[in-house]
N, C-alpha and C positions, 0 to 999 in steps of 0.2 A: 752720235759720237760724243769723243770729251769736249762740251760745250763750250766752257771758262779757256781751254786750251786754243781751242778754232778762233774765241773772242782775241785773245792776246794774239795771235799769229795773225788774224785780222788787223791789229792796230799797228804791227809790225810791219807789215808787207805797204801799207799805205803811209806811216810813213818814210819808207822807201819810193813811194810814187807809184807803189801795183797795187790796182783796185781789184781783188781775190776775196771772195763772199764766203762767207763759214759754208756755205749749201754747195760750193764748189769745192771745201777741200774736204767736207763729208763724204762729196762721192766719191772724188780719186780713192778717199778712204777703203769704202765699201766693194768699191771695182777692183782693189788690190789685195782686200780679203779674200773678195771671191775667184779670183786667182788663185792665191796661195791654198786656201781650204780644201781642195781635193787633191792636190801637187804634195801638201806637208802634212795638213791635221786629220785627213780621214786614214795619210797612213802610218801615224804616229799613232791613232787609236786602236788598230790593228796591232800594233807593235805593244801598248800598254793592255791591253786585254790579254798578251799572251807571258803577263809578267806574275808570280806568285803571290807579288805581294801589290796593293796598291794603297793609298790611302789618298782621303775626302774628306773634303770641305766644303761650305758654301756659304755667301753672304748674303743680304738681301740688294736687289736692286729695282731703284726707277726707272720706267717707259714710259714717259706721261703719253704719247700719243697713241696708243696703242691698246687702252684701258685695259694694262698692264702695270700698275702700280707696283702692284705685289712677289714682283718677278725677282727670282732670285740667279745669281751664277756662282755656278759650281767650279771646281776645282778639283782633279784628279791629279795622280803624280806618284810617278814609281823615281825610284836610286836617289842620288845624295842631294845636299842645294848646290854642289860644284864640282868642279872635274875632279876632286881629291879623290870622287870615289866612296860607296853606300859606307855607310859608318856603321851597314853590318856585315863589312867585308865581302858583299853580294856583287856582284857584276853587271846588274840591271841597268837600263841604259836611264839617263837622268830626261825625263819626259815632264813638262807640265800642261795639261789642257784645262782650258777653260769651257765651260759649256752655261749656254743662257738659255733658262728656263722659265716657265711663264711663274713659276710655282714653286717652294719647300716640298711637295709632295715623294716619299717617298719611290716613286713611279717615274719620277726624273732617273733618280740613281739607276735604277731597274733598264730601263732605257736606255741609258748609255752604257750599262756594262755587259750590253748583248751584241755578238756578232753578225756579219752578213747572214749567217745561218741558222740564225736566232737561238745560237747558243750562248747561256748566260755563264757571265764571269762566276768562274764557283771558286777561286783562291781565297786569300786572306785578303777581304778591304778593312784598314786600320782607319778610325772615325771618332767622333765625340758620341755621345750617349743619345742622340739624337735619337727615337722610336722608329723613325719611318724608314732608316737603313735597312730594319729588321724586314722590310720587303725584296731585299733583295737576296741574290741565290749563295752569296759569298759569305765565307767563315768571319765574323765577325770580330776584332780586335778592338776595344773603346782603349782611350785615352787615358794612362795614368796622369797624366797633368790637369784634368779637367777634375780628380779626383782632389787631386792637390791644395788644387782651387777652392775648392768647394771648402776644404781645412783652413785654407790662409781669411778664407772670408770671416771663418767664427774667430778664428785668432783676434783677427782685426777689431772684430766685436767685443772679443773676450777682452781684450788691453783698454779699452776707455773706462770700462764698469772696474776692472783689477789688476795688480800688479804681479800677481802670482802667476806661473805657468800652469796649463789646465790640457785636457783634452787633447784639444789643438794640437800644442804645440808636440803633445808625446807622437801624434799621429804625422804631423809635418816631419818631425825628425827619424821617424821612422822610415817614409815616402824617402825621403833626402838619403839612406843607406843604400834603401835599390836604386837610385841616381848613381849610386857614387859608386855601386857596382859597372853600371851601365859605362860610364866617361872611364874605366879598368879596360874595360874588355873591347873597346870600340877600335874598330880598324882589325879585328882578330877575324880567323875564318870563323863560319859558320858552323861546324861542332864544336870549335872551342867553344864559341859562343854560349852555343846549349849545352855546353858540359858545366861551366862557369856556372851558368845561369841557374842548372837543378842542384848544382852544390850549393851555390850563395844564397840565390834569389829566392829559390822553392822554400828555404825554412824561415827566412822573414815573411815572407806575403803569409806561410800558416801560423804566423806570431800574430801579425797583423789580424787576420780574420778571425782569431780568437777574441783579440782585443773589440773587434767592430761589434762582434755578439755580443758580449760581454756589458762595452758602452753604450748602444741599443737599445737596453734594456730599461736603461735610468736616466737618461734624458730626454726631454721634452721634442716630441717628433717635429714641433712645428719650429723649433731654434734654429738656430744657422748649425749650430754644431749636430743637434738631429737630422734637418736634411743632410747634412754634409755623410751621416754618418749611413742614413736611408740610400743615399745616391752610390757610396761605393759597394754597401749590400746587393743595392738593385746589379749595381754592373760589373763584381766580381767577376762572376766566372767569365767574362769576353775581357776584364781589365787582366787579369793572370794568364789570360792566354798568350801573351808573348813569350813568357817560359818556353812554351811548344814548341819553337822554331825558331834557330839559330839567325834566322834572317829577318825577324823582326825588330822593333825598337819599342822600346817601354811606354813611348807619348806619339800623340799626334802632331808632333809641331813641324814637323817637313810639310805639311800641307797646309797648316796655320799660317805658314813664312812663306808659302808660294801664293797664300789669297791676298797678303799683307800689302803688296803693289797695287791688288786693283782697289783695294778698302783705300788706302792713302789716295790714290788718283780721286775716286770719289767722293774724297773730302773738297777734292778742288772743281770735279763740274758736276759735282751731285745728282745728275740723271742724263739719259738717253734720251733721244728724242723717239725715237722709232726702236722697233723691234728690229729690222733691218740691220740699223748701229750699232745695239748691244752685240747681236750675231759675230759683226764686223769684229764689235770690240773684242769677243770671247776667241775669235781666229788669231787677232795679232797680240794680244797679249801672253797666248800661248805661243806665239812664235818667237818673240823677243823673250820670255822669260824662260824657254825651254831652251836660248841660245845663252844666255847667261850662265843659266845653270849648267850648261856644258865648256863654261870659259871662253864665250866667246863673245866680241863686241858686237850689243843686234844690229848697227846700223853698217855694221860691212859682213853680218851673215843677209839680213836682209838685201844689200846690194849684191851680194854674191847669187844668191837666189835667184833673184828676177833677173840678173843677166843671163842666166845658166838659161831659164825659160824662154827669154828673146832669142836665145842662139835658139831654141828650137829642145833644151836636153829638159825634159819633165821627167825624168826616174828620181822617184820618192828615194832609193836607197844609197842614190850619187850623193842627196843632197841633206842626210842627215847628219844633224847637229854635232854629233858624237863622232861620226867617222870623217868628216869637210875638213880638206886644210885650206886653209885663207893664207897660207903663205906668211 
């Protein structure tokens, strides 16, 4: 579990005069994961498997005991970051799971987005350009912000060597139109959406892919402005597919800002100890952060929960995040 965190709560507790071992508040840890995980996250994953749209992330994480270095957690995550509600005017319930895997491998995603009946998620997973999504059964949407990126990078480059606008910056400011569509139409229903979006967005993005041909052609593949320019050709067609459907969003960053808590905690106890732990970690940090995102304090949905359990009420549907009054 969070090591640096057990350390400080360690030093805390004693000196209050309670001798409380990091190995003793691991396990309350883990024993109250393994509580909550079949009660809330296996049927919240039921719940986000049956959502159109889903979108994913993942980071890298350490297990040193486990000769699991390499282990990465993932991140899934349907509807908005708060109870305001999908900012594609969609109804989808606000879900985050985390899932800890040994691996980046494609075959993780694959994995978790098949049901008891080993039917795989075939909707829209929204992603970064990442190769090994491409294993899985769902309609694939990449990330216009990741495309962005890739332009802010040569810019960045391009301003030390000159002071003139180049490339870059026509392509940034391009990117930045279909933004400024997207922050117009947000909170609208869903044909608005895609009505908006094939009148405005469809005739820049085929301005834009004019232009990416075009520039392609005469810059050096191996520059930042050539890769930048190689990476949105590669991923065009799955970057313009949010056009298609009034319930998607132009970027990945709902899922970028849902991994963002456990990358920050990471910074503070920078590995697991066990596989065990991660597991642990990937149960509660999906339950705190899937109560947030639905406007609620985790440490009185958390209390709420486990007493509901001790009276004896384990119904998954009593106790979601989304429909719970806490009074």
């Amino acid at each position: 579990m969070c090591r640096l965190q057990r350390n400080r709560q360690e030093v805390i507790f004693k000196q209050l005069g309670i001798q409380l071992s990091r190995q003793t508040m691991s396990d309350w840890l883990i024993k109250i994961a393994n509580v909550l995980h079949p009660v809330l996250y296996e049927y919240w994953q039921k719940i986000l498997l049956q959502q159109e749209v889903i979108k994913a992330d993942e980071t890298p994480l350490k297990v040193i005991s486990d000769d699991r270095i390499n282990s990465y957690m993932w991140v899934y995550s349907s509807g908005a970051d708060s109870p305001a509600g999908n900012i594609c005017g969609d109804s989808a319930p606000n879900i985050v799971l985390y899932d800890d895997q040994p691996s980046r491998a494609g075959r993780c995603a694959v994995d978790f987005l098949q049901n008891d009946d080993d039917q795989h998620y075939s909707g829209y997973l929204q992603v970064d350009g990442y190769a090994d999504y491409h294993q899985s059964h769902a309609t694939l949407v990449v990330c216009m912000a990741h495309i962005r990126r890739k332009f802010k990078e040569a810019q960045t480059a391009q301003s030390k060597t000159s002071k003139k606008t180049g490339k870059a910056d026509w392509a940034l400011n391009h990117i930045q139109k279909l933004y400024r569509i997207e922050t117009q139409i947000k909170g609208l229903p869903v044909d608005e959406r895609y009505r908006i979006g094939q009148e405005q967005s469809v005739p820049l993005l085929n301005q834009f892919k004019i232009w990416l041909d075009k520039s392609a052609s005469n810059v050096l593949p191996e520059s930042l402005l050539g890769k930048a320019l190689n990476y949105a050709l590669n991923q065009w067609q799955k970057a313009i597919r949010y056009c298609d459907d009034g319930r998607l969003d132009i970027d990945n960053n709902r899922s970028e800002r849902a991994i963002k808590p456990f990358v920050m905690g990471r910074r503070a106890w920078l590995f697991s100890q066990t596989a065990r732990g991660a597991n642990a970690s990937a149960t509660l940090y999906s339950i705190v952060q899937s109560a947030k995102a639905n406007g609620l304090v985790p440490y009185d949905y958390l209390m709420h929960v486990m007493n509901e359990i001790m009276a004896g009420n384990t119904d998954p549907e009593q106790l979601l995040p989304w429909k719970v009054n806490l009074g």
